[in-house]
N, C-alpha and C positions, 0 to 999 in steps of 0.2 A: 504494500500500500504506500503511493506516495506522501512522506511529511507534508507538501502542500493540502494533499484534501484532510488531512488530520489537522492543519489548521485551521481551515474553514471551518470543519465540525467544529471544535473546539467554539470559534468566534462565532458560530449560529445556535450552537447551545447555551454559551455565555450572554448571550444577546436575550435568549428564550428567558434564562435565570433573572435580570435585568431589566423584564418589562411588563406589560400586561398582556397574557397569553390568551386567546380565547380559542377552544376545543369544540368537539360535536357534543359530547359526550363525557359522562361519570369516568367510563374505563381508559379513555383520552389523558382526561383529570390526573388521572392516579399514575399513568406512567409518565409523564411529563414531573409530577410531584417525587415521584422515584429519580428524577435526573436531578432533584435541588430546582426545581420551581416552586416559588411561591404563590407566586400571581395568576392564578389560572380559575377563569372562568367555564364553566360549561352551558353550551348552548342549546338546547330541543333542537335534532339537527333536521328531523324532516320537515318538509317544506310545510305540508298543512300546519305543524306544530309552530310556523313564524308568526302568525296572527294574534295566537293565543297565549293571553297576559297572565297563567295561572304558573304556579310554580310546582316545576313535574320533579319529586326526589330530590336530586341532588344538580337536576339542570333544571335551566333557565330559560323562557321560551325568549324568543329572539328581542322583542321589545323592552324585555324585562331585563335581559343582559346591556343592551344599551343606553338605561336609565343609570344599572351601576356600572358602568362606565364610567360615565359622567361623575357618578357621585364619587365613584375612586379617585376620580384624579383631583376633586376637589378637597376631599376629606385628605392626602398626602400633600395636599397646597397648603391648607389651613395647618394642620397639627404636625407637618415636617418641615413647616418653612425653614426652619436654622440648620439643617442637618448638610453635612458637605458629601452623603451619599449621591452616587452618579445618576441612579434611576431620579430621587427627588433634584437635582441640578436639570435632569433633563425636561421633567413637569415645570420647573420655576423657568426656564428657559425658554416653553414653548413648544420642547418635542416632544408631546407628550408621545407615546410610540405604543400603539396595538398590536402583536403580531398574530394573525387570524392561522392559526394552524389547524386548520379542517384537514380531513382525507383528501387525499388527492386521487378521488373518483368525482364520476360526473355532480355526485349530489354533494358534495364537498368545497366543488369549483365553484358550483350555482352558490351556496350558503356562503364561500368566501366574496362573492362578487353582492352578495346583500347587506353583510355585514359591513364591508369597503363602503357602498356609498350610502351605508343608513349612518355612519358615524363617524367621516371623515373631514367633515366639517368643524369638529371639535378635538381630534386627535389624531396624528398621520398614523396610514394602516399601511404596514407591514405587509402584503400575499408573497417579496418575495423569499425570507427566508425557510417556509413549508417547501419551497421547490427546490430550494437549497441545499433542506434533508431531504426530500424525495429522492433525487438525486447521488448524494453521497451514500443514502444509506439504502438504497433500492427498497425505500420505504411506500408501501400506501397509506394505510391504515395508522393512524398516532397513537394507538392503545398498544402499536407492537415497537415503539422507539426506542425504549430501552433495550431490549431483546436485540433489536437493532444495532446499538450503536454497542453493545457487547461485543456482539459479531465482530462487526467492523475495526476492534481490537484485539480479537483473538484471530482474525484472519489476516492480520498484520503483519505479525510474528510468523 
């Protein structure tokens, strides 16, 4: 495996750690959270499920995630104003930064291209580092990223 794409994983995973992540999915959720994310939201990822403002388990229907959104990056404006962390410098600065990690299947692309322009008017969104791991780690599915990016160091060596 070339040290070049081992740096890029590295810098698209540090980037994921780093920001607000939003997923399909619970199982999304929890592997992302296995890599040292914090910030990770889950979306209701099927399409009927976008309209509806009710709260399913552990995801979020699509509107309902975009409201906290908003209140995320307000609520780390307000009570982390003095902090010289990078994520809070980048919200005081204006970037605030989404990165929309759907699957990269057809109903993942549609969900990332709803999510892009329902809330990019208040935060820049992210679609390209999912393609980034897609890519590096001949990922579809973001429930199987860690799994993934194992691999991708045990097939190193």
């Amino acid at each position: 495996m070339e040290k070049n794409n081992a740096k890029k994983l590295e810098k698209a995973i540090e980037k994921l750690r780093a920001n607000l992540v939003l997923v399909e999915g619970k199982r999304d959720k929890k592997a992302l959270e296995l890599l040292g994310c914090e910030n990770v939201l889950a979306v209701a990822g099927r399409k009927n499920q976008l309209a509806n403002l009710i709260k399913i388990e552990n995801e979020l229907s699509f509107s309902t995630c975009c409201e906290r959104i908003e209140e995320k990056f307000t609520t780390i404006e307000n009570e982390l104003s003095f902090s010289t962390c990078s994520k809070v410098n980048n919200f005081r600065d204006n970037k605030k930064i989404v990165i929309v990690a759907t699957d990269l299947d057809k109903s993942g692309n549609e969900l990332a291209e709803a999510i892009k322009s329902e809330i990019e008017g208040f935060a820049q969104v992210d679609c390209e580092t999912r393609r980034e791991l897609g890519k590096l780690l001949r990922l579809k599915y973001f429930e199987d990223i860690k799994r993934k990016y194992e691999e991708f160091y045990e097939n190193e060596g």
